[in-house]
N, C-alpha and C positions, 0 to 999 in steps of 0.2 A: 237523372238519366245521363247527363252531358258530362259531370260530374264521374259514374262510373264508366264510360266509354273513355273517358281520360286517365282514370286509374287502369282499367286495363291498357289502353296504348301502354303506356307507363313500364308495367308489370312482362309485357311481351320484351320489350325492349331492352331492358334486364334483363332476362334469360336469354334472347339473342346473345345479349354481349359475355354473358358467363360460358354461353355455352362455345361462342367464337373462342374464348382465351382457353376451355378446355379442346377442343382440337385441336389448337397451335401446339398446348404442351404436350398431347399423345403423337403428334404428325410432326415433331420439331425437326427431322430431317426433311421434310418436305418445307416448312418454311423457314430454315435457317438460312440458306443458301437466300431466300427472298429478301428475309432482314440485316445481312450482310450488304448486301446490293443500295435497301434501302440506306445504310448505315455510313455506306460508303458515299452516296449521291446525298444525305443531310447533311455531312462532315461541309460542304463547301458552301451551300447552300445557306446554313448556320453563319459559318463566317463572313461571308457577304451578307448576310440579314445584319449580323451585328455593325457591320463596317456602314452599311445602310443606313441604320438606325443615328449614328456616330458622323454620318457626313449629309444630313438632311438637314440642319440646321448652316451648312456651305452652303447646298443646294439653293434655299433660300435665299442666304443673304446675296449669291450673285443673281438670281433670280430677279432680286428687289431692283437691279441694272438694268433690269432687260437686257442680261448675255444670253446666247441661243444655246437652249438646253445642252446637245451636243460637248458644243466650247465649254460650259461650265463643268461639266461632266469630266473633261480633259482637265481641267484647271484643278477639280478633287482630286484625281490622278496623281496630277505633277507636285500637289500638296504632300500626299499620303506617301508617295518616293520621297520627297525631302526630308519630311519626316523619318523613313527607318534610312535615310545614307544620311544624316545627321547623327543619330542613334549609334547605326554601325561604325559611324568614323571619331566621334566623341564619348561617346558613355559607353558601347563594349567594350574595348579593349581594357577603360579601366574593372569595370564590372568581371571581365574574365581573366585578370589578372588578379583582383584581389578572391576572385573563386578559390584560381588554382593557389594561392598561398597559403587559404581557409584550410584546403585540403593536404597540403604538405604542413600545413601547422596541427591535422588532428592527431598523428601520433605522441605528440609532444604533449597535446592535450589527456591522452590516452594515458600519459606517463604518469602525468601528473596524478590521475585519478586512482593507478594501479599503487602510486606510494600513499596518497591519501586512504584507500581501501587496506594497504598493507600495515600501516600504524595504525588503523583502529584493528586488525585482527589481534593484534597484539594486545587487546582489554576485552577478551571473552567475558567477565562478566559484565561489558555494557552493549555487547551485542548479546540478542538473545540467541540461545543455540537452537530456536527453531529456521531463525532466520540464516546461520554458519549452516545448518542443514542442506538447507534447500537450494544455498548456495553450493556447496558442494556436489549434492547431486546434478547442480544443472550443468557445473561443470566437466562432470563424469559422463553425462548424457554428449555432449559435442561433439567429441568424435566417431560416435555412432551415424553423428545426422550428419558427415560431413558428406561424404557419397548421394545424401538425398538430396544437400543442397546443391550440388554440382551437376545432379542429372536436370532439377528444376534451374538453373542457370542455362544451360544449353537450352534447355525446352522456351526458360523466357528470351534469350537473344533470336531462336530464330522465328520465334512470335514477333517482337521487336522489329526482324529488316523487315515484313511485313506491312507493319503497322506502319514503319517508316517510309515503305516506299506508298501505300495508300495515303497517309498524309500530305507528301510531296507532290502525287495529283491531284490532291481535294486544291492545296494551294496555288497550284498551277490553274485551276479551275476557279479560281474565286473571282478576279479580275473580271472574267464573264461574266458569271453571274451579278456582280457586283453593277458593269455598266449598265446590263440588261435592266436589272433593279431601278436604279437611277432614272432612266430611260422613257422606262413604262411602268414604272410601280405607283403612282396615280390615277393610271389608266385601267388598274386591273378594279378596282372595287363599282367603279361602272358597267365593264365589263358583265361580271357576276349577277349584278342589278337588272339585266338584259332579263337573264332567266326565271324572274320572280315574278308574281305580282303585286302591284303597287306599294299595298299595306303590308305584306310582306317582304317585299326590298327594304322599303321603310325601318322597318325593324331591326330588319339583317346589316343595314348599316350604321343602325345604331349602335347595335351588337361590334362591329367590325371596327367605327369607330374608338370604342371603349376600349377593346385588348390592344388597337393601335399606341390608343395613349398609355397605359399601362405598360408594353413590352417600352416605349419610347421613355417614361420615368426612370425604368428599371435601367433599362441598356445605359445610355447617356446619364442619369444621375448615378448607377454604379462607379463607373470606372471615372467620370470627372472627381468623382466623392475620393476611389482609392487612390487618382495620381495626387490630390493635394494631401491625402495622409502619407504619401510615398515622401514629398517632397518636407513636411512635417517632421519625421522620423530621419530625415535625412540632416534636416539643420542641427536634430536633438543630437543624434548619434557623432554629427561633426563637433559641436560645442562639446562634450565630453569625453571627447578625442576615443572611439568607438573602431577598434580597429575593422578593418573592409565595411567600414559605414554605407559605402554608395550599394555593393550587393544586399547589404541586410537593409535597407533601408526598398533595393528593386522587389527584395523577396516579398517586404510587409507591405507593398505596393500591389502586388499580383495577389498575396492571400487575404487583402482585403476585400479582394472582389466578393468572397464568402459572409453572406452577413453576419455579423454576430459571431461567429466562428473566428472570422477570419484574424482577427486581431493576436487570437490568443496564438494559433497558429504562427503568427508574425512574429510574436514577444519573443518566443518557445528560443529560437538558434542565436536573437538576440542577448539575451540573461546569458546561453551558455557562454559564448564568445566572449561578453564581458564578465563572468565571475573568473575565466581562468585570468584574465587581463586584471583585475581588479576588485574584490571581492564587491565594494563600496557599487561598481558597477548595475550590479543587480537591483539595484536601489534606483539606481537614475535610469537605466533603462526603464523600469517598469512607471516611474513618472512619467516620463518621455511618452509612453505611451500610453498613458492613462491620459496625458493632456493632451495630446492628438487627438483620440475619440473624442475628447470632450468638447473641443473645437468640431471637431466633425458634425460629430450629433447634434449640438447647439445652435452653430453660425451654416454650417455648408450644409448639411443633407436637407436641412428644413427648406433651405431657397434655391436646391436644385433638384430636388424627387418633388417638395409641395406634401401635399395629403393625398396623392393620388391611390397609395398602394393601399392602406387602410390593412398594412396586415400587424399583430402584434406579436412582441419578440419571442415569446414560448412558442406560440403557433409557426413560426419560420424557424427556432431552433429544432422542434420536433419533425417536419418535414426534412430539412437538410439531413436530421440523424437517419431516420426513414428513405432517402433520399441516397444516401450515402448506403446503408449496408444493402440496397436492391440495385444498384446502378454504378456504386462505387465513386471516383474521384469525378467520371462526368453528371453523372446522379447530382452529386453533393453542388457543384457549379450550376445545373439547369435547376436546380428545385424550385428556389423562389418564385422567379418569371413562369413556371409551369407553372404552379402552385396561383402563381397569382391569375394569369389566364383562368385558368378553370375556374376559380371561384369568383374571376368577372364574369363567365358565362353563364353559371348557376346562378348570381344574384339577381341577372338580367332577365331569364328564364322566369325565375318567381315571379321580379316588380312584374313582367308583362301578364304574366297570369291572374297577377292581382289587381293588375288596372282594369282586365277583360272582365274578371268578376265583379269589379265593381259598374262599368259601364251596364252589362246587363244588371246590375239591381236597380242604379239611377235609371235605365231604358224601363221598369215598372210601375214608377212611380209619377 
C-alpha cells in the first residue's frame, strides 16, 4: 500500500512537471520576459557563486587567525584586485598584442593556403571532381548569402550592445553579491533547517552538504586543473619557440575549463599557428599537449577533484554535446556541475529510500 501511494506521488509529480514545461512552451510570451529577468539576476549571482566557491579556502585560512570575518572578507577583496591589476598591467598587454599580430598575420596565412589550394588544382586527376564540384558550387553560392550575412550581422551587433550592457551590470553586481556570500553563506543552511523537521533537516543537510562538495570539486578543481595546463602549454609552446605562445597558451587555459572537450578545442589554433610557422610544428604541438593532459590526468586532477565526481568520460562527453546543441556555449560550460548535481540528488533520493525500506523490514523482525 505504502509502496503504491509512492508510485503514485511519483507519477503526479511527472505530469506536474511535463505539464508545467508545456505551458511555458505554448505561453512563451508570457514567460519570456520572466526568464530574461531570471537570466539577467543568475548572470551575477553565478559569478559570485563561482568566485565564492574559489575564495572559501582564503576564507579559512585567515579564519584559522582569528581575523574578524568582515576584515578577512576585505583582505579576499584586496587579493582578487591584485590579482586582475597584476593581470591587466603584466600579461594583457602582452596577450593583446600578440592577438592583434595573430590577426594581421591571417591574411598572410590565408595566402598561403589560397597558393597551396591553387597548385593542387592544377593535378585534377588527384583531386576528385566531386570534390572540384562542390567546391565550385559553394563558391558560386557566396554572393547570393552576402546580403543575408550582412542583414544577420547588424541583427547580431545590436543583440551584442545588449548583452554587453547586461553583462557590465551582472559585473557591477557581483562584488555584492559576492561579500554578501562570504558574510552569511554559512548561515543560510541553518537557516533552512529552521523550517524542517528534525529527521528531515537531517536529510536535507545531508543532501545540501553533498552538491556543496561536489559544486566545490568541480569549481576549484576545474580551473586550478586548467591554469597549471595553461601554464604547461605555455613552457611547451615557449621551448619550441610557438609564435603568440602566451595567447595560445591563455586560450588552452580558458577551454580547458571544458572537460574532455576542452583540450582538443585548445590544440585546434595551436597546429594552425604552428604548421603555417613550421610544418615539424604540428608534431610538437600536439606532443606538447598530449603531455600536458597526461600530467593532468595523472599527478593534478586525481590530488585536486579526489573521486568526489564519480562521473565517466562518455557519460560528461555525451551531456556537454547535449548540453551544447540545447543551451549552446553557456550549455556546454554548466553541463558537467549541472549534471553532476542532479545525479547527487537522485543517488541520495534512492540510498534514502533504500535505507527506509530496509529499516522497516529489520523493524519486523
Amino acid at each position: 500500500m505504502v509502496r503504491n501511494k509512492r508510485f503514485f506521488e511519483v507519477l503526479v509529480g511527472l505530469i506536474l512537471i511535463f505539464l508545467l514545461i508545456w505551458l511555458v512552451s505554448i505561453n512563451d510570451f508570457i514567460f519570456m520576459p520572466l526568464f530574461k529577468l531570471v537570466g539577467a539576476v543568475a548572470f551575477p549571482i553565478i559569478g559570485a557563486g563561482i568566485l565564492y566557491y574559489l575564495t572559501k579556502p582564503l576564507m579559512h585560512f585567515f579564519e584559522r587567525f582569528r581575523i574578524h570575518r568582515i576584515v578577512a572578507i576585505l583582505m579576499v577583496f584586496v587579493i582578487i584586485l591584485l590579482v586582475a591589476f597584476l593581470f591587466v598591467i603584466y600579461i594583457w598587454p602582452i596577450v593583446r598584442d600578440q592577438t592583434a599580430n595573430l590577426i594581421k598575420g591571417i591574411p598572410a596565412m590565408v595566402k598561403v593556403a589560397e597558393d597551396f589550394i591553387s597548385y593542387w588544382e592544377t593535378n585534377y586527376t588527384i583531386i576528385p571532381d566531386q570534390v572540384l564540384q562542390a567546391v565550385d558550387d559553394f563558391a558560386d553560392k557566396i554572393p547570393s548569402r552576402i546580403d543575408d550575412i550582412i542583414n544577420h550581422l547588424f541583427s547580431f551587433v545590436g543583440g551584442l550592445i545588449g548583452q554587453v550592457i547586461s553583462i557590465v551590470a551582472g559585473i557591477v553586481l557581483i562584488p555584492f553579491f559576492l561579500f554578501f556570500m562570504l558574510k552569511d553563506g554559512e548561515k543560510l543552511l541553518p537557516f533552512i533547517m529552521k523550517f524542517f523537521k528534525p529527521k528531515k533537516a537531517y536529510n536535507l543537510r545531508s543532501l545540501l552538504l553533498k552538491i556543496n562538495q561536489v559544486l566545490t570539486a568541480f569549481i576549484q578543481g576545474q580551473l586550478i586543473v586548467s591554469f597549471f595546463v595553461g601554464v604547461l602549454l605555455l613552457i611547451g609552446y615557449s621551448i619550441i619557440g610557438l609564435d603568440y605562445a602566451l595567447a595560445l597558451a591563455l586560450f588552452g587555459m580558458l577551454t580547458n575549463v571544458i572537460p574532455y572537450l576542452g583540450p582538443f578545442l585548445a590544440v585546434t589554433p595551436a597546429i594552425i599557428v604552428g604548421a603555417f610557422q613550421d610544418p615539424w610544428n604540428i608534431v610538437w604541438v600536439s606532443i606538447i599537449m598530449i603531455v600536458a593532459q597526461q600530467i593532468e590526468s595523472t599527478l593534478i586532477s586525481p590530488n585536486v577533484m579526489g573521486q568526489v565526481l564519480h562521473l565517466h568520460p562518455l557519460t560528461i562527453i555525451t551531456v556537454i554535446l547535449a548540453a551544447g546543441s540545447i543551451a549552446g556555449f553557456l550549455g556546454i560550460l554548466f553541463a558537467v556541475p549541472f549534471y553532476a548535481v542532479i545525479r547527487t540528488i537522485i543517488i541520495h533520493f534512492y540510498e534514502t529510500y533504500v535505507d527506509s525500506k530496509k529499516n522497516r523490514e529489520d523493524a519486523l523482525f
